[in-house]
C-alpha positions as CSV (number, residue, x, y, z in Angstrom):
1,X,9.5,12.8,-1.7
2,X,12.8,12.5,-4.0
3,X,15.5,10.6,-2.3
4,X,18.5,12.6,-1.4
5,X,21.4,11.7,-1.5
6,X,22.9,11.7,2.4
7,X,26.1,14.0,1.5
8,X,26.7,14.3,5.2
9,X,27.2,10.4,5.5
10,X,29.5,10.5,2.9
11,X,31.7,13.4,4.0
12,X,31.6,11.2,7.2
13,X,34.2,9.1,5.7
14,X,36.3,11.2,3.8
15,X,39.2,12.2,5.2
16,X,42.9,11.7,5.2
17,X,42.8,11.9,1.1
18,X,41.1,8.5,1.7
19,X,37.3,8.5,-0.2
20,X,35.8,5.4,1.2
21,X,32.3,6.6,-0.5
22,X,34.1,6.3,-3.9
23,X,35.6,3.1,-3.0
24,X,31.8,1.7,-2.0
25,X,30.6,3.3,-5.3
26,X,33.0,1.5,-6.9
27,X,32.2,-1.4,-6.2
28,X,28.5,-1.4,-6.0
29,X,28.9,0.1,-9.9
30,X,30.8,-3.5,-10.6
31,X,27.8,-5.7,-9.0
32,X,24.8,-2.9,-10.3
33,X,26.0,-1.2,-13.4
34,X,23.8,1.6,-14.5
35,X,21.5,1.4,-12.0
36,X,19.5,4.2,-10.7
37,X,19.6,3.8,-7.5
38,X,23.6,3.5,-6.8
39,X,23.0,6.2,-4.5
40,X,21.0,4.7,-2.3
41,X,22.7,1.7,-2.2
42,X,25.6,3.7,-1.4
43,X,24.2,5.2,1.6
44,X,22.8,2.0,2.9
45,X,26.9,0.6,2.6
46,X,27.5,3.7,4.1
47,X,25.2,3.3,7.0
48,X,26.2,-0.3,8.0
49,X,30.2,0.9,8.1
50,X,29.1,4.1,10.1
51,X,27.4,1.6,12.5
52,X,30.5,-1.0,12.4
53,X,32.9,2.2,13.1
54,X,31.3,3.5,16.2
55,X,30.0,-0.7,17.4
56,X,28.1,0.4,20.3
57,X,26.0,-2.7,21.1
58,X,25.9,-6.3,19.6
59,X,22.3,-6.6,20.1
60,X,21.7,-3.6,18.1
61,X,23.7,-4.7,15.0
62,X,21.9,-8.3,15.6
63,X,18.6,-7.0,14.7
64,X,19.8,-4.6,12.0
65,X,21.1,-7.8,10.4
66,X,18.0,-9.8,10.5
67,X,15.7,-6.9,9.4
68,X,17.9,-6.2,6.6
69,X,18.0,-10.0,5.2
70,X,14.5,-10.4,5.8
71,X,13.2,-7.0,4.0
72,X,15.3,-8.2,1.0
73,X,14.2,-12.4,1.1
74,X,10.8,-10.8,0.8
75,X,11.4,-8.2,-1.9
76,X,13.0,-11.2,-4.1
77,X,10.1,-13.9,-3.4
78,X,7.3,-11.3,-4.2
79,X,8.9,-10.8,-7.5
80,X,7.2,-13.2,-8.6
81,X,4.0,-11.9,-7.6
82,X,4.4,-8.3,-9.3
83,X,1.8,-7.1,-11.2
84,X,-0.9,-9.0,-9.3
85,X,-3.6,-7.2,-7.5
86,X,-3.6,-8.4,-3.9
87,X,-6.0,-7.7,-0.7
88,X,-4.8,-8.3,2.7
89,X,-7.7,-9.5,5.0
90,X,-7.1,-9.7,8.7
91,X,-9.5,-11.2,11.1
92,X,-9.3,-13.4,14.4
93,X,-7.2,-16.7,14.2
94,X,-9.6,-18.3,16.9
95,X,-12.7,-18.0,14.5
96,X,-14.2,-21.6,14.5
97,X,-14.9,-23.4,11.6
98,X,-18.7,-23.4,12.3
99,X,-18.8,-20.2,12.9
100,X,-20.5,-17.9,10.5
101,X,-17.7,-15.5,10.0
102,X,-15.6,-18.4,8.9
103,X,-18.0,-19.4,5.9
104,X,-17.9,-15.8,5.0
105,X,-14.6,-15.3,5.2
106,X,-14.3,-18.5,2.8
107,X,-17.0,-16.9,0.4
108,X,-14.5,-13.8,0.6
109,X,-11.7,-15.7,-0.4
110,X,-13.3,-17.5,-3.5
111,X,-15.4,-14.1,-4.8
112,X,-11.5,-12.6,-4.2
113,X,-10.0,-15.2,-6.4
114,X,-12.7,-15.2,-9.1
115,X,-11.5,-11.2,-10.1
116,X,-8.2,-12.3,-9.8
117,X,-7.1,-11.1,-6.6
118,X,-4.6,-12.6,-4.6
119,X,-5.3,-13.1,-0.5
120,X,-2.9,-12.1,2.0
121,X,-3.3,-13.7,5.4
122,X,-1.5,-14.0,8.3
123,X,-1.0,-17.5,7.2
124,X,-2.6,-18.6,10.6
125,X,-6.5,-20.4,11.5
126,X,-9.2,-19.2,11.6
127,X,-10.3,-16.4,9.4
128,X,-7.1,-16.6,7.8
129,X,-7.8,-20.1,6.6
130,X,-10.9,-19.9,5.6
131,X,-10.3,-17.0,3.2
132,X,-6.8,-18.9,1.9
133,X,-8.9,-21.8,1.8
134,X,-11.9,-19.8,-0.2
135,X,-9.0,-19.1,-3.2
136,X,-6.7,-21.6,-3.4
137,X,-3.0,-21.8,-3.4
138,X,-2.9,-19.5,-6.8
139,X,-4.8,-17.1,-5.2
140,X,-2.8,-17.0,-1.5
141,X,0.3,-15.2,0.2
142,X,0.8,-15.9,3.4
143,X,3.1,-14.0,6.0
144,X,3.5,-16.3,8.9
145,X,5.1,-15.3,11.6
146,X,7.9,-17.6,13.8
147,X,7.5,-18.3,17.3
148,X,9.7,-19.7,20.0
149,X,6.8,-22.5,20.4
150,X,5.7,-24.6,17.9
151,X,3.8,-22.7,14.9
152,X,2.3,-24.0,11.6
153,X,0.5,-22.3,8.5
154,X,-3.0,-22.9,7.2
155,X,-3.0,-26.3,4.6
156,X,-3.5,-23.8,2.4
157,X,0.0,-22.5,2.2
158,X,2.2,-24.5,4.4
159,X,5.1,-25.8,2.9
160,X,4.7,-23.6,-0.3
161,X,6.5,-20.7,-1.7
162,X,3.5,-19.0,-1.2
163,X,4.3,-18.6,2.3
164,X,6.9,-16.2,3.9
165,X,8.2,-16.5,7.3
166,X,8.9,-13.2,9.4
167,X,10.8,-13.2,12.5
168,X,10.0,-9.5,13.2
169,X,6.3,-8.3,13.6
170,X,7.5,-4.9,12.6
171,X,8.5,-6.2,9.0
172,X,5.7,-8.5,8.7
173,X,2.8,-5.3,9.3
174,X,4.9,-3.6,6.9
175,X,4.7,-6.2,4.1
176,X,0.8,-6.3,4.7
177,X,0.4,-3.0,4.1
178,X,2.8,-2.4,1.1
179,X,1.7,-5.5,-1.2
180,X,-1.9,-4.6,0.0
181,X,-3.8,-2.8,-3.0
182,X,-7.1,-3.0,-0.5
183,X,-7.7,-4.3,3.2
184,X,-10.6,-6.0,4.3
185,X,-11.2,-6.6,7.9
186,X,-13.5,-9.4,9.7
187,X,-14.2,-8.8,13.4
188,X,-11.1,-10.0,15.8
189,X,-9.5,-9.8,19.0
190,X,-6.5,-6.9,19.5
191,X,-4.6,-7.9,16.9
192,X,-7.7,-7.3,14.4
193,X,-8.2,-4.2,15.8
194,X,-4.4,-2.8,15.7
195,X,-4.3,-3.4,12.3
196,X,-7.8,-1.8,11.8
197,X,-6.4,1.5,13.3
198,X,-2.7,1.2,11.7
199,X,-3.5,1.4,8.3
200,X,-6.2,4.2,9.2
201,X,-3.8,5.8,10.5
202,X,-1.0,5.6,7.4
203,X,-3.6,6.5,4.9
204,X,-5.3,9.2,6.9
205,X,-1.5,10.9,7.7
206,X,-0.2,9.8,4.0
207,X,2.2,7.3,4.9
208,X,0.6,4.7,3.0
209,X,-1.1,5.2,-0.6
210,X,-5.0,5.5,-0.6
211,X,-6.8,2.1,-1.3
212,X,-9.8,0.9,0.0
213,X,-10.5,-0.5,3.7
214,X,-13.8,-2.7,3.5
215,X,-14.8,-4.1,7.4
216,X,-16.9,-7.2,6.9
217,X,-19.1,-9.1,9.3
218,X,-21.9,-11.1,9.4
219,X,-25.4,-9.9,8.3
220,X,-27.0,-9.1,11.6
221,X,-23.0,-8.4,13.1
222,X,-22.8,-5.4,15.3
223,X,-18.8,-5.9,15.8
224,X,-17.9,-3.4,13.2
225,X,-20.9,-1.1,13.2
226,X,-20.2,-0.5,17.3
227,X,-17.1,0.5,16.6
228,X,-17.5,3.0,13.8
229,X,-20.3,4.3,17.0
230,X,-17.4,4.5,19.3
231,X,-15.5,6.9,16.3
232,X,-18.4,8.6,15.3
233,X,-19.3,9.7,18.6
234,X,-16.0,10.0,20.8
235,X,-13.2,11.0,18.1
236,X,-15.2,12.8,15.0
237,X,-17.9,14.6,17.7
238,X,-14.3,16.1,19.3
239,X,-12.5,17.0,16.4
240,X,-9.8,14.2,16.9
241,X,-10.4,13.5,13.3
242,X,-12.2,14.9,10.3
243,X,-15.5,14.4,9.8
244,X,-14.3,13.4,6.3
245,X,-11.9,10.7,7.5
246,X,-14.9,8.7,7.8
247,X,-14.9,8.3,3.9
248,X,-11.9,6.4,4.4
249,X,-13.9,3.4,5.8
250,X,-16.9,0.8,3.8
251,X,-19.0,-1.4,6.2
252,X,-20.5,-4.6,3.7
253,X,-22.1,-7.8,5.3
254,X,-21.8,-9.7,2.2
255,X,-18.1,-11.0,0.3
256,X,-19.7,-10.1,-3.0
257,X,-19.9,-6.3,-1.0
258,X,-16.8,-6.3,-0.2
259,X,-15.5,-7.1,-3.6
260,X,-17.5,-4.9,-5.1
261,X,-16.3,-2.7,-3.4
262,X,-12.7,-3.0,-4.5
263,X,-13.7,-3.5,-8.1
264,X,-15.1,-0.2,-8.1
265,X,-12.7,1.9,-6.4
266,X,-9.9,0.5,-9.6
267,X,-13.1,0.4,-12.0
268,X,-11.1,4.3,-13.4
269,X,-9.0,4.9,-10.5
270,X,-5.6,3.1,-11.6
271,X,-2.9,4.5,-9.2
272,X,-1.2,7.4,-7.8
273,X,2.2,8.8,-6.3
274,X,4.2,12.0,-6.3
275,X,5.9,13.7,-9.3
276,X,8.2,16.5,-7.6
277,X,5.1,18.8,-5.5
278,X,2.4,17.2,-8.0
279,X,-0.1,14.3,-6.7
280,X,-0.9,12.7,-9.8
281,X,-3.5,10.1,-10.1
282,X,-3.7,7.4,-13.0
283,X,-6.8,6.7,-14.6
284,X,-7.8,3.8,-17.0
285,X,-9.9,6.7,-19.0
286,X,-9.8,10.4,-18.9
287,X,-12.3,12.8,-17.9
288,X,-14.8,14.5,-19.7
289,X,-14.2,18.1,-19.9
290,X,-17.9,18.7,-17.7
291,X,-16.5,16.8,-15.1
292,X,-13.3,18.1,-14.9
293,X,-15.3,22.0,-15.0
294,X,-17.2,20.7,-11.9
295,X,-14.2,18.9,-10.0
296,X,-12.4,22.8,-10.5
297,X,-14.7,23.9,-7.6
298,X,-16.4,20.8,-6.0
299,X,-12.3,19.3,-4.8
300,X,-11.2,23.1,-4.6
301,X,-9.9,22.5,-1.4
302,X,-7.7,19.7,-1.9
303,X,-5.4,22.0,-3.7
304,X,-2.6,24.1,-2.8
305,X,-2.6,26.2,-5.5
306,X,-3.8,26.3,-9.5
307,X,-6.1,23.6,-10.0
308,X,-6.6,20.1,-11.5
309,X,-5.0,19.5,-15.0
310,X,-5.7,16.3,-16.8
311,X,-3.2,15.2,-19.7
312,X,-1.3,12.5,-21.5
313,X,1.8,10.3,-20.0
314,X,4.8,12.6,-21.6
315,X,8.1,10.6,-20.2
316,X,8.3,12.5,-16.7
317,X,7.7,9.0,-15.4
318,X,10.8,7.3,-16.4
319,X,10.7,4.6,-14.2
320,X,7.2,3.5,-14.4
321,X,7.0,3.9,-18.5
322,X,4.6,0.9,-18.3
323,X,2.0,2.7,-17.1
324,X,2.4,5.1,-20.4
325,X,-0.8,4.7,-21.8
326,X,-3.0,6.0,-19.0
327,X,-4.5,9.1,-18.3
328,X,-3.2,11.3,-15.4
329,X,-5.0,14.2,-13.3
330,X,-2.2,16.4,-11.3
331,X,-2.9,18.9,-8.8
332,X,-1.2,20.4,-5.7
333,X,-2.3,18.1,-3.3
334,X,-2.8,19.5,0.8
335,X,-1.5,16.0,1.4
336,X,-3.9,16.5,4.3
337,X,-7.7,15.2,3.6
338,X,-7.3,12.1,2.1
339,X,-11.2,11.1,3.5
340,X,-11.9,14.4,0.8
341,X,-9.6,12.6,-1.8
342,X,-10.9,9.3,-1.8
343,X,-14.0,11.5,-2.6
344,X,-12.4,12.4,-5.5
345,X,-11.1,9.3,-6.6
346,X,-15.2,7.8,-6.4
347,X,-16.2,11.4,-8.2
348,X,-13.1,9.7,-10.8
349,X,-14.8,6.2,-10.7
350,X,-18.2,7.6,-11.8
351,X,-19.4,6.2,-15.7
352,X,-20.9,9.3,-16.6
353,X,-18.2,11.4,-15.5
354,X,-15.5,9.5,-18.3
355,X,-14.8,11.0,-21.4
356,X,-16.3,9.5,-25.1
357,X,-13.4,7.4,-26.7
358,X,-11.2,10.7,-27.9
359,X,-6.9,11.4,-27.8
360,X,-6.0,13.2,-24.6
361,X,-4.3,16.5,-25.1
362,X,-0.6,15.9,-25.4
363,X,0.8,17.5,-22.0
364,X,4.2,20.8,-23.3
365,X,7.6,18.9,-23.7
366,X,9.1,20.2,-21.1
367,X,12.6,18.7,-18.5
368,X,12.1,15.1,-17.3
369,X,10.4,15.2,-13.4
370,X,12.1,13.8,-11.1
371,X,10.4,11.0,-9.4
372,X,9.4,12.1,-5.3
């Protein structure tokens, strides 16, 4: 959704013929001229004075402070990294080195690296360093986490700027999630198995963009396969979840699987996000005109209303222009199956459903959207 302006917040502080939200505009125009999102920094100023005004517990202000400086340390180091397709792979840290999952999850690592993937770890043993260890420092990010005992980092990434340090779990899951552009997941302990359900949870409510979720074990491993039992037959047989929500999950017992996987669901599928009440998805290649006839009634009921419309970038994206020259398919989204729309997006992926090297259809010039 849009951001909104919090107009509440700043009538909050104006009063007395004294505009402190002008003053903090002011200011924030001297350090961030022209920048889009004044408002929000605004708000944020806003916030931290509303908070220093009514200074109702120390504690409180402590940990708003250290959240704050660590969400923006890891904004700036990952910089660096933008642009780079990156898959965070969780697993257990106690995983032995003889073990079979940890040779697999260095054979993930290295098939990862060789299409240009980055790794995300936990930064700790285990599985985690065996799949940092499988790509190489180029290939690695690790999100390690500090501990009142002693802690270290896998060789791979200790004592490189590959490696961010989190004092909060809280902001670390979030950073695995956001920079992660697919998840795989080797068997594991609690831990393994929070994350497992966290980010099923974000994509199947929306709360985090649609990529794919691989589990990977062993060849012969039941770990993953007696879990999606335990779904199958406790929450899909009573209707605590759609029977399409399944979609959201691919079991492999290979790395090249797993890869494979991710290569495919990007093979046509580029990206998506919201444009005002518009899902629109961004696609390497269009569609031809038979598939787009047969996605009218096969995904009819992942629209609101109309149906799907396929055209050319025409500017409504301002502030992702680089991503002018690929095609987009817009529809009303429920923004409730996304097992049925990760349907679509492998319908998307399918060779024979592209369209023959041709100019898409120039979408009607028509007010700038704003971006939701």
């Amino acid at each position: 959704m849009p951001y909104q302006p919090n107009d509440l917040l700043s009538r909050h502080f104006q009063s007395n013929g004294s505009d402190l939200t002008s003053k903090v505009e002011e200011q924030l125009n001297l350090v961030a001229p022209n920048s889009p999102n004044i408002p929000i920094y605004r708000d944020m100023m806003l916030t931290v004075l509303r908070m220093a005004q009514e200074d109702h517990n120390r504690w409180n202000a402590k940990i708003t402070l250290q959240a704050l400086r660590e969400l923006e340390h890891a904004f700036r180091v990952l910089e660096k990294f933008k642009g780079r397709r990156k898959v965070t792979v969780f697993g257990s840290a106690r995983t032995p080195i003889e073990h079979p999952l940890y040779g697999l999850a260095r054979e993930l690592g290295a098939a990862l690296a060789r299409s240009n993937l980055m790794v995300i770890t936990g930064a700790g043993g285990g599985i985690m360093a065996a799949a940092h260890e499988g790509a190489g420092l180029e290939h690695s990010l690790g999100f390690n986490i500090t501990l009142p005992f002693e802690q270290h980092a896998n060789p791979t990434v200790e004592g490189t700027e590959n490696l961010l340090p989190f004092h909060f779990f809280f902001t670390r899951k979030l950073f695995f999630v956001k920079e992660a552009d697919a998840l795989v997941l080797c068997p594991g302990g609690f831990g393994t198995l929070d994350e497992a359900l966290e980010v099923l949870t974000l994509i199947q409510t929306g709360k985090s963009p649609l990529v794919p979720v691989v589990l990977l074990d062993a060849p012969g491993g039941s770990f993953w396969q007696s879990a999606l039992d335990f779904i199958h037959n406790q929450l899909e047989a009573n209707r605590y979840i759609l029977p399409s929500d399944m979609k959201l999950i691919r079991l492999v017992y290979s790395a090249e699987e797993a890869v494979d996987q991710i290569n495919q669901f990007y093979s046509n599928f580029h990206s998506s996000r919201w444009l005002k009440h518009q899902f629109v998805i961004r696609m390497n290649n269009p569609l031809s005109e038979r598939a787009l006839e047969h996605m009218q009634g096969a995904f009819a009921d992942l629209c609101l209303s109309d149906h799907f419309h396929q055209h050319a970038y025409s500017g409504e994206e301002h502030d992702e222009a680089q991503f002018s020259h690929l095609a987009r398919l817009a529809f009303t989204f429920n923004a409730r199956d996304h097992g049925r729309l990760r349907e679509l997006v492998d319908f998307i992926n399918l060779p024979e459903n592209l369209a023959k090297a041709q100019p898409m259809p120039q979408q009607r010039a028509r007010e700038p959207i704003k971006v939701t």
